[in-house]
N, C-alpha and C positions, 0 to 999 in steps of 0.2 A: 097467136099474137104475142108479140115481145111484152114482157115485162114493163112495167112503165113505176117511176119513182113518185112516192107518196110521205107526206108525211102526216102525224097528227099530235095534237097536245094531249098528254096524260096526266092527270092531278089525280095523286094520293086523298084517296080520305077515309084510309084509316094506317093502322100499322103494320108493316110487314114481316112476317116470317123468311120468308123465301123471298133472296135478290130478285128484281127484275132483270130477266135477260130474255134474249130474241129467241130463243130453241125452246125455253120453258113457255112462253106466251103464243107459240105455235103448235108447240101440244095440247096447250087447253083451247086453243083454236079449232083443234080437229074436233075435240072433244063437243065443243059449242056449233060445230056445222052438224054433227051427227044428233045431236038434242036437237034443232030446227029445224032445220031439214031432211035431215033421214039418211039411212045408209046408201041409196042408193044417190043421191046427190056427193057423199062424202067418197063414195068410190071416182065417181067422174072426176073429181076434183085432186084426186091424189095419182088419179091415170098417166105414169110416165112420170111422175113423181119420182122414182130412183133412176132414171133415166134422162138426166137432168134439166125436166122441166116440171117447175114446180107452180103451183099455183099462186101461191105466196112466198114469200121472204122475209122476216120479220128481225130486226136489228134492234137492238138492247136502247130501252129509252136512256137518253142524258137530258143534263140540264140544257134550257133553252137557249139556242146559241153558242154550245160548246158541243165538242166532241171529246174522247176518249186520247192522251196522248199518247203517239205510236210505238211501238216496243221496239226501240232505237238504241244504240250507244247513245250517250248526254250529247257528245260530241258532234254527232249527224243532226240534230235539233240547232244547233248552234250555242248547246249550254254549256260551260264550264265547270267540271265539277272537282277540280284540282287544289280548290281552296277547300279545306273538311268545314270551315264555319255555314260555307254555302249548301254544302247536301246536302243537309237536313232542306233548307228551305227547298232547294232544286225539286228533291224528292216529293216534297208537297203538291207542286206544279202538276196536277195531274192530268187535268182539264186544258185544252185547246180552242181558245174563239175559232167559231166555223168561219171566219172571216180569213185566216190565215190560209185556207185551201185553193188560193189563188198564187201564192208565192211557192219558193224552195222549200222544202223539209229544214234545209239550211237555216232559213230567217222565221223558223217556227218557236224559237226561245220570243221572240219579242209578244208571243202571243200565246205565253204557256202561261195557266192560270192555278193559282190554290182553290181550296174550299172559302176561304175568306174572299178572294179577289171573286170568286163565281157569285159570292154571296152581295159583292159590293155594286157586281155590276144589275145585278135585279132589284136594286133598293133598299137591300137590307144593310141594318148598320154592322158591323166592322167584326162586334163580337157576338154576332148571332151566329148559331149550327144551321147549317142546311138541312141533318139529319144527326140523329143521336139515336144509341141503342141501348137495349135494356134489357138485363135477365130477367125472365119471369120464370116460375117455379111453378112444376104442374106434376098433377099422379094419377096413375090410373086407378078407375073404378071398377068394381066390380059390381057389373048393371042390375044384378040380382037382387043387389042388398043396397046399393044406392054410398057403401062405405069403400075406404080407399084397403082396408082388408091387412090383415095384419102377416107376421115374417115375408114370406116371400111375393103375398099379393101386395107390399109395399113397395111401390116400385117409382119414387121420385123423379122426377129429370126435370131440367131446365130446356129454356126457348128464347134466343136471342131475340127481341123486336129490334126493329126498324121505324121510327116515326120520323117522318117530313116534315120540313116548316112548311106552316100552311099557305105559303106565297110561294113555294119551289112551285114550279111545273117542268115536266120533261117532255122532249119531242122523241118522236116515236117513229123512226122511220121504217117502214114497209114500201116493199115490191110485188104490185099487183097484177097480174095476167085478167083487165079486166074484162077481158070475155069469158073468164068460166065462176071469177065471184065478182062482183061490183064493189065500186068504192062504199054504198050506202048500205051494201050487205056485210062487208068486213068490219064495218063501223058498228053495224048491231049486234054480230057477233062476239067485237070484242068488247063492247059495254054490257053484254051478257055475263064476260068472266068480270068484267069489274063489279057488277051486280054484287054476284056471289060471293065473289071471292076468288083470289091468285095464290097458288102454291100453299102450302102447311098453313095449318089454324084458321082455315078459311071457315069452318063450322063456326067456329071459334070465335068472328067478324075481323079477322086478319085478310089482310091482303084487297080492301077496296078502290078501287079506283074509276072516275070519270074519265071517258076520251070523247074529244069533238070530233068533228066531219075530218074526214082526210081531204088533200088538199094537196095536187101537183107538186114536188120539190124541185128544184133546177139547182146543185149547189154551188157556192163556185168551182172554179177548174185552171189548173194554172197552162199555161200557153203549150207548155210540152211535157203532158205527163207519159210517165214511163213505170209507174208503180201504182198499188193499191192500199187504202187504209182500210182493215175489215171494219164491220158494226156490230156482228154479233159473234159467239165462238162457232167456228167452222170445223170443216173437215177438208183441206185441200189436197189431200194424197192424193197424188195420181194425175197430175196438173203437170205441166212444164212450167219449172220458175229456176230464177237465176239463185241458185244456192246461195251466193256472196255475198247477193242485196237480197237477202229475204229474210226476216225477224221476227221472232215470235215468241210466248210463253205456251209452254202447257197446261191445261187447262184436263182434267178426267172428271168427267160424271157420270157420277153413281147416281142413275135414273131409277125410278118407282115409277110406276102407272100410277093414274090418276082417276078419279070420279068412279065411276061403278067399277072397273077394272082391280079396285082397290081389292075387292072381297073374291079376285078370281082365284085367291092361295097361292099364288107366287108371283106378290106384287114386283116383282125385281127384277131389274132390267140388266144386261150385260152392260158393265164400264166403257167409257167410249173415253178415248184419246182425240183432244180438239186442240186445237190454235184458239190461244185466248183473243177477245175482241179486242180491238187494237193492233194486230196483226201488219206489218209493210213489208205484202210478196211483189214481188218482180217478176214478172212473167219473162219468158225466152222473145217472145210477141207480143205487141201491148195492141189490144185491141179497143178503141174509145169507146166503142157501142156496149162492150160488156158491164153487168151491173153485181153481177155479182159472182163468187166464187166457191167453191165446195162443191159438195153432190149430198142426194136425200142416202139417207140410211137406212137399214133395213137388217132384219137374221137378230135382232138385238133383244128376246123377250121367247122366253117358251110359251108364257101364258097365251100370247096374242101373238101367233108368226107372222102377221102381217102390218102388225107395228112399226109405224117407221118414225126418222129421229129427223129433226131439223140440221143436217150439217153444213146447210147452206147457210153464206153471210151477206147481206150488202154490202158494197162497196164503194168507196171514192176515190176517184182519181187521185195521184198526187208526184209530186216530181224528186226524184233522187237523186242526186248530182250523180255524171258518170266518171265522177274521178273514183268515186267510191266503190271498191272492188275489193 
Protein backbone atom coordinates (compact mmCIF):
# COMPACT_ATOMS: atom_id res chain seq x y z
CA UNK A 1 0.00 0.00 0.00
CA UNK A 2 1.40 3.53 -0.78
CA UNK A 3 2.51 5.61 1.84
CA UNK A 4 -0.16 7.98 3.11
CA UNK A 5 0.78 11.64 4.83
CA UNK A 6 0.43 12.14 8.55
CA UNK A 7 0.90 14.53 10.81
CA UNK A 8 1.22 14.98 14.65
CA UNK A 9 1.84 17.74 17.36
CA UNK A 10 5.02 17.44 19.58
CA UNK A 11 5.51 19.42 22.80
CA UNK A 12 8.80 19.65 24.51
CA UNK A 13 8.81 18.90 28.19
CA UNK A 14 11.91 19.09 28.99
CA UNK A 15 15.39 20.06 27.55
CA UNK A 16 17.29 18.93 24.76
CA UNK A 17 20.71 17.68 24.08
CA UNK A 18 20.39 16.48 20.69
CA UNK A 19 18.36 18.67 17.69
CA UNK A 20 15.16 17.15 16.72
CA UNK A 21 15.54 15.74 13.34
CA UNK A 22 13.45 13.13 11.20
CA UNK A 23 16.62 10.35 10.69
CA UNK A 24 17.37 10.60 14.49
CA UNK A 25 13.54 9.97 15.62
CA UNK A 26 13.52 6.97 13.07
CA UNK A 27 16.26 5.42 14.66
CA UNK A 28 14.93 5.43 18.02
CA UNK A 29 11.66 4.37 16.23
CA UNK A 30 13.34 1.02 15.35
CA UNK A 31 14.71 0.86 18.48
CA UNK A 32 10.98 1.35 20.30
CA UNK A 33 9.30 -1.40 17.63
CA UNK A 34 12.02 -3.87 18.67
CA UNK A 35 11.27 -3.18 22.75
CA UNK A 36 7.32 -3.73 21.85
CA UNK A 37 7.12 -5.72 19.68
CA UNK A 38 9.97 -7.90 19.15
CA UNK A 39 12.47 -8.78 16.47
CA UNK A 40 10.48 -10.52 14.51
CA UNK A 41 7.82 -7.71 13.90
CA UNK A 42 10.90 -5.26 13.51
CA UNK A 43 12.22 -7.58 10.59
CA UNK A 44 8.84 -7.39 8.62
CA UNK A 45 8.71 -3.78 9.01
CA UNK A 46 12.05 -2.98 7.68
CA UNK A 47 11.56 -5.82 4.74
CA UNK A 48 12.44 -3.88 1.38
CA UNK A 49 13.52 -1.13 3.54
CA UNK A 50 16.74 -0.44 1.30
CA UNK A 51 14.79 -1.10 -1.60
CA UNK A 52 12.79 1.72 -1.40
CA UNK A 53 10.07 0.94 0.36
CA UNK A 54 10.09 1.95 3.74
CA UNK A 55 7.60 1.63 6.37
CA UNK A 56 7.88 4.95 7.77
CA UNK A 57 9.14 8.42 6.79
CA UNK A 58 9.86 10.67 9.43
CA UNK A 59 10.34 14.60 8.76
CA UNK A 60 12.12 16.99 11.20
CA UNK A 61 9.42 18.65 13.60
CA UNK A 62 8.86 22.61 13.00
CA UNK A 63 7.00 25.07 14.54
CA UNK A 64 3.16 24.89 13.98
CA UNK A 65 2.32 26.29 10.86
CA UNK A 66 5.67 26.93 9.45
CA UNK A 67 8.18 25.11 7.47
CA UNK A 68 11.88 25.10 7.03
CA UNK A 69 13.04 27.99 4.25
CA UNK A 70 14.31 26.28 1.18
CA UNK A 71 18.03 26.41 0.36
CA UNK A 72 17.46 29.01 -2.51
CA UNK A 73 19.51 32.03 -3.79
CA UNK A 74 17.53 35.22 -1.67
CA UNK A 75 16.66 36.09 -5.06
CA UNK A 76 14.46 32.87 -6.20
CA UNK A 77 12.35 33.46 -2.84
CA UNK A 78 11.73 36.93 -4.13
CA UNK A 79 14.04 38.59 -1.26
CA UNK A 80 16.39 41.27 -1.91
CA UNK A 81 19.55 41.08 -0.42
CA UNK A 82 21.55 43.79 -2.11
CA UNK A 83 20.88 46.44 0.49
CA UNK A 84 23.78 44.90 3.42
CA UNK A 85 21.39 46.76 6.32
CA UNK A 86 18.77 44.21 5.12
CA UNK A 87 20.80 40.67 5.42
CA UNK A 88 21.10 40.39 8.61
CA UNK A 89 17.36 40.81 8.93
CA UNK A 90 16.73 38.65 5.50
CA UNK A 91 19.03 35.99 7.10
CA UNK A 92 16.82 35.85 10.15
CA UNK A 93 13.65 34.87 8.07
CA UNK A 94 14.15 31.33 8.41
CA UNK A 95 10.80 30.04 8.83
CA UNK A 96 8.13 29.76 5.96
CA UNK A 97 4.00 30.08 6.74
CA UNK A 98 2.74 26.53 5.36
CA UNK A 99 0.36 28.76 3.79
CA UNK A 100 2.60 29.94 1.13
CA UNK A 101 2.87 26.36 -0.49
CA UNK A 102 0.20 27.25 -2.73
CA UNK A 103 1.95 30.04 -4.56
CA UNK A 104 5.53 30.42 -6.63
CA UNK A 105 8.77 30.00 -4.61
CA UNK A 106 8.92 33.47 -6.30
CA UNK A 107 6.04 35.13 -3.86
CA UNK A 108 7.54 33.06 -0.83
CA UNK A 109 9.46 36.49 0.59
CA UNK A 110 5.85 37.66 1.50
CA UNK A 111 5.71 34.85 3.77
CA UNK A 112 9.24 34.38 5.07
CA UNK A 113 9.12 34.55 8.76
CA UNK A 114 12.01 35.30 11.88
CA UNK A 115 12.10 33.67 15.29
CA UNK A 116 10.23 36.73 16.58
CA UNK A 117 7.55 36.92 13.70
CA UNK A 118 7.01 32.72 14.57
CA UNK A 119 6.83 33.73 18.02
CA UNK A 120 4.17 36.67 17.31
CA UNK A 121 2.16 34.56 15.36
CA UNK A 122 1.44 31.82 18.29
CA UNK A 123 0.71 34.51 20.90
CA UNK A 124 3.74 35.26 22.36
CA UNK A 125 4.90 38.86 22.94
CA UNK A 126 7.51 40.27 20.61
CA UNK A 127 10.49 39.77 23.11
CA UNK A 128 10.10 36.29 24.04
CA UNK A 129 12.61 33.18 22.75
CA UNK A 130 11.07 30.42 21.24
CA UNK A 131 14.15 28.52 22.50
CA UNK A 132 17.39 29.49 24.26
CA UNK A 133 20.56 27.29 25.00
CA UNK A 134 22.76 26.62 27.71
CA UNK A 135 26.05 25.23 28.64
CA UNK A 136 26.09 22.81 31.29
CA UNK A 137 29.20 21.41 32.82
CA UNK A 138 29.47 17.65 33.37
CA UNK A 139 32.46 14.94 34.37
CA UNK A 140 32.95 11.64 34.49
CA UNK A 141 32.74 9.18 37.32
CA UNK A 142 34.52 6.74 38.37
CA UNK A 143 31.57 4.21 39.44
CA UNK A 144 33.84 2.52 41.99
CA UNK A 145 34.46 5.22 44.23
CA UNK A 146 31.25 7.30 43.36
CA UNK A 147 34.40 10.55 42.85
CA UNK A 148 35.06 12.44 39.61
CA UNK A 149 38.98 10.91 40.23
CA UNK A 150 41.85 12.82 40.03
CA UNK A 151 44.96 13.79 36.86
CA UNK A 152 43.67 11.93 34.26
CA UNK A 153 40.31 10.30 35.58
CA UNK A 154 39.32 14.19 35.47
CA UNK A 155 37.84 14.55 32.59
CA UNK A 156 35.39 17.65 32.23
CA UNK A 157 33.30 18.58 29.21
CA UNK A 158 30.26 20.59 28.59
CA UNK A 159 26.61 19.90 26.94
CA UNK A 160 24.79 22.43 25.10
CA UNK A 161 20.74 22.41 26.13
CA UNK A 162 18.02 23.26 24.39
CA UNK A 163 14.90 24.46 26.46
CA UNK A 164 11.47 25.40 24.56
CA UNK A 165 9.03 27.95 25.67
CA UNK A 166 6.35 26.18 26.99
CA UNK A 167 3.55 27.42 24.36
CA UNK A 168 6.05 26.32 21.31
CA UNK A 169 4.49 23.09 19.87
CA UNK A 170 5.94 21.45 16.72
CA UNK A 171 4.28 19.39 14.04
CA UNK A 172 5.69 16.52 13.13
CA UNK A 173 5.20 15.13 9.84
CA UNK A 174 5.36 11.39 9.09
CA UNK A 175 4.72 8.93 6.02
CA UNK A 176 3.00 5.93 6.98
CA UNK A 177 2.60 2.59 4.95
CA UNK A 178 -0.50 1.89 7.19
CA UNK A 179 -0.67 -1.73 6.53
CA UNK A 180 2.44 -2.83 8.12
CA UNK A 181 2.40 -0.26 11.35
CA UNK A 182 -0.91 1.73 12.27
CA UNK A 183 -1.44 5.20 12.89
CA UNK A 184 -2.21 4.32 16.82
CA UNK A 185 0.76 2.09 16.77
CA UNK A 186 3.34 4.86 15.54
CA UNK A 187 1.73 7.12 18.13
CA UNK A 188 2.69 4.77 21.04
CA UNK A 189 5.85 4.05 19.72
CA UNK A 190 6.79 7.27 19.57
CA UNK A 191 5.31 8.57 22.96
CA UNK A 192 7.47 5.68 24.09
CA UNK A 193 10.84 7.71 23.03
CA UNK A 194 9.24 10.83 24.51
CA UNK A 195 8.65 8.81 27.79
CA UNK A 196 12.30 8.06 28.08
CA UNK A 197 13.88 10.32 26.43
CA UNK A 198 15.30 11.53 22.67
CA UNK A 199 19.03 11.58 21.89
CA UNK A 200 22.07 12.47 24.64
CA UNK A 201 21.21 12.90 28.35
CA UNK A 202 18.29 11.16 28.05
CA UNK A 203 19.38 9.16 31.39
CA UNK A 204 19.92 12.45 32.33
CA UNK A 205 15.75 13.61 31.88
CA UNK A 206 16.93 15.26 28.56
CA UNK A 207 15.22 14.98 25.65
CA UNK A 208 11.12 14.59 26.82
CA UNK A 209 8.47 15.07 24.69
CA UNK A 210 4.60 14.49 24.41
CA UNK A 211 2.93 13.62 20.85
CA UNK A 212 -0.84 13.37 20.02
CA UNK A 213 -2.84 11.01 17.68
CA UNK A 214 -1.53 11.44 14.07
CA UNK A 215 -4.06 12.81 11.90
CA UNK A 216 -4.31 12.68 7.85
CA UNK A 217 -2.27 15.88 6.30
CA UNK A 218 -3.47 17.28 2.83
CA UNK A 219 -0.88 20.32 2.45
CA UNK A 220 -1.47 22.95 0.10
CA UNK A 221 -0.10 22.61 -3.44
CA UNK A 222 0.41 25.17 -5.93
CA UNK A 223 -1.48 24.54 -9.51
CA UNK A 224 1.69 23.48 -11.25
CA UNK A 225 4.40 22.05 -9.35
CA UNK A 226 7.51 20.96 -10.73
CA UNK A 227 9.85 20.78 -7.77
CA UNK A 228 10.32 19.48 -4.17
CA UNK A 229 10.79 20.96 -0.71
CA UNK A 230 12.57 18.16 1.58
CA UNK A 231 11.51 17.63 5.50
CA UNK A 232 14.12 15.82 6.89
CA UNK A 233 18.09 15.36 5.68
CA UNK A 234 18.14 12.93 2.91
CA UNK A 235 20.08 10.93 0.74
CA UNK A 236 19.01 11.57 -3.08
CA UNK A 237 21.98 10.16 -4.97
CA UNK A 238 21.03 8.19 -7.56
CA UNK A 239 17.74 9.99 -8.60
CA UNK A 240 17.33 12.01 -11.81
CA UNK A 241 17.11 15.67 -11.11
CA UNK A 242 17.60 18.65 -12.96
CA UNK A 243 21.22 19.82 -11.72
CA UNK A 244 20.32 23.73 -12.43
CA UNK A 245 17.21 23.78 -10.37
CA UNK A 246 18.40 21.71 -7.57
CA UNK A 247 19.72 23.28 -4.11
CA UNK A 248 20.94 22.19 -1.33
CA UNK A 249 23.29 22.20 1.91
CA UNK A 250 25.37 19.53 3.16
CA UNK A 251 24.65 18.08 6.02
CA UNK A 252 27.45 14.75 7.57
CA UNK A 253 26.53 12.72 10.31
CA UNK A 254 28.49 11.24 12.57
CA UNK A 255 26.11 8.52 13.96
CA UNK A 256 26.60 6.45 17.33
CA UNK A 257 24.09 3.69 18.04
CA UNK A 258 21.77 3.99 20.52
CA UNK A 259 20.08 2.16 23.62
CA UNK A 260 21.66 -1.37 24.25
CA UNK A 261 23.80 -1.14 21.06
CA UNK A 262 25.66 1.55 23.17
CA UNK A 263 27.73 -1.18 25.09
CA UNK A 264 28.32 -3.43 21.67
CA UNK A 265 32.34 -1.76 21.75
CA UNK A 266 32.10 0.01 18.76
CA UNK A 267 29.40 2.38 19.26
CA UNK A 268 30.33 4.28 15.75
CA UNK A 269 28.63 4.48 12.83
CA UNK A 270 30.36 5.24 9.43
CA UNK A 271 29.74 9.36 8.44
CA UNK A 272 26.94 9.66 6.04
CA UNK A 273 26.90 12.58 3.52
CA UNK A 274 22.95 14.08 3.33
CA UNK A 275 21.24 17.02 1.72
CA UNK A 276 20.27 19.10 4.52
CA UNK A 277 16.26 19.41 5.24
CA UNK A 278 15.07 22.19 3.31
CA UNK A 279 16.51 20.84 0.25
CA UNK A 280 14.50 22.27 -3.56
CA UNK A 281 15.26 19.09 -6.15
CA UNK A 282 13.87 19.02 -9.46
CA UNK A 283 13.36 16.05 -10.85
CA UNK A 284 13.92 15.35 -14.80
CA UNK A 285 9.93 14.14 -14.22
CA UNK A 286 7.70 15.50 -11.75
CA UNK A 287 5.70 12.85 -10.48
CA UNK A 288 2.48 14.29 -8.14
CA UNK A 289 1.84 11.00 -6.38
CA UNK A 290 5.46 10.78 -5.00
CA UNK A 291 5.91 11.83 -1.29
CA UNK A 292 9.00 11.33 -0.71
CA UNK A 293 12.68 11.13 -1.75
CA UNK A 294 16.03 9.34 -1.02
CA UNK A 295 16.63 5.65 -0.33
CA UNK A 296 17.13 3.61 3.19
CA UNK A 297 20.89 3.07 4.00
CA UNK A 298 22.55 0.35 4.96
CA UNK A 299 26.73 -1.24 5.09
CA UNK A 300 27.08 1.92 7.76
CA UNK A 301 28.03 0.17 11.27
CA UNK A 302 30.53 -3.04 11.80
CA UNK A 303 28.89 -3.60 15.18
CA UNK A 304 25.35 -4.26 13.66
CA UNK A 305 25.70 -5.14 9.68
CA UNK A 306 22.23 -4.78 9.52
CA UNK A 307 21.79 -1.25 10.67
CA UNK A 308 20.16 0.67 8.51
CA UNK A 309 19.86 4.77 8.37
CA UNK A 310 16.92 6.88 7.51
CA UNK A 311 18.07 8.64 4.19
CA UNK A 312 14.71 8.96 3.29
CA UNK A 313 12.86 12.61 3.34
CA UNK A 314 9.18 13.92 2.97
CA UNK A 315 8.24 15.90 0.63
CA UNK A 316 6.23 18.87 -0.82
CA UNK A 317 5.44 19.87 -3.76
CA UNK A 318 6.24 23.23 -4.84
CA UNK A 319 6.74 25.39 -7.99
CA UNK A 320 9.93 26.86 -9.63
CA UNK A 321 9.65 29.20 -12.17
CA UNK A 322 11.04 27.90 -15.62
CA UNK A 323 12.76 30.86 -16.37
CA UNK A 324 15.12 29.74 -13.80
CA UNK A 325 17.95 27.54 -15.27
Amino acid sequence: MPLQRFIARLTPRSAFATPLRGDLLFGQLVWSVLHTFGDAALNRLLDGYTQGQPFAVIGDPFPTDHLPRPTLPLHFLGLNASDPKMRKAIKNRRWIATNALSMPLSEWHQHARSEIDVAEAIGLPKDVSLWKNQIRGHNSLDRRTGTTGTDSGFAPFERELTWFHPQLNFELPILLDTERLSPQDCQQLLARIGQSGYGKEASSGAGKFEISELTPWQPPCPSQPNSWLTLAPCAPQGDKWQPLRSFYSIHVRFGRHGDAAVKSGNPWKNPLLLAETGALLTPQEFDPERLFVGQGLTGISRAIPTTVHQGYAPVLPTYLSEAIS
